[in-house]
N, C-alpha and C positions, 0 to 999 in steps of 0.2 A: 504494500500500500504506500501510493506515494503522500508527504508531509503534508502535501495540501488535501485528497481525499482523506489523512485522518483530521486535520484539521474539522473539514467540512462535517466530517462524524461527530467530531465530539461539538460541535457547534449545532449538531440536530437533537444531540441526545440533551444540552441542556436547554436549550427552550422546549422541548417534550417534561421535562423538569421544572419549567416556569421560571426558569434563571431572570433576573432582572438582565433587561440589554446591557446595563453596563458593568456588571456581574460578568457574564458573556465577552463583552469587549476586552475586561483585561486579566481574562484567564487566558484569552487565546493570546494576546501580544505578551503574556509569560511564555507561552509554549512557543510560542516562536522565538523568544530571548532562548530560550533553552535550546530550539533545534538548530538556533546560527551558533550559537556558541562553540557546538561541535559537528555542522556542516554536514551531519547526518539524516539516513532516514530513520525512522522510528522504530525500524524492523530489525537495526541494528545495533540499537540503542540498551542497555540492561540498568538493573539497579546498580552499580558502578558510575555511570555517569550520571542519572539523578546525584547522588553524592558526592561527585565531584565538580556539579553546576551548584549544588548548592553552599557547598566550601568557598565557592568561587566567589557568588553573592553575598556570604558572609563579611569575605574578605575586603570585599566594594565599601561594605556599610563601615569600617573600623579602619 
């Protein structure tokens, strides 16, 4: 699946959810801060780099 068909998924799945729009707007420009960061698809993505996107963003804040 390419990054923008899951995008598009998980952007159906939460307005079926009732996400507020902008609930919705900036969950996805997280997941795309995440998928530029390491220039991946998601299909090859593991919990490994969740934890090293999020050490990253740690890092940004301090």
């Amino acid at each position: 699946m390419t990054n923008n068909k899951a995008f598009e998924k998980m952007k159906q799945g939460m307005e079926l959810r009732g996400f507020a729009i902008s609930t919705q707007k900036k969950y996805l420009m997280n997941l795309r801060h995440f998928t530029n960061h390491f220039n991946l698809p998601f299909s090859e993505m593991d919990y490994d780099h969740v934890r090293d996107f999020l050490h990253h963003a740690i890092k940004l804040k301090t």
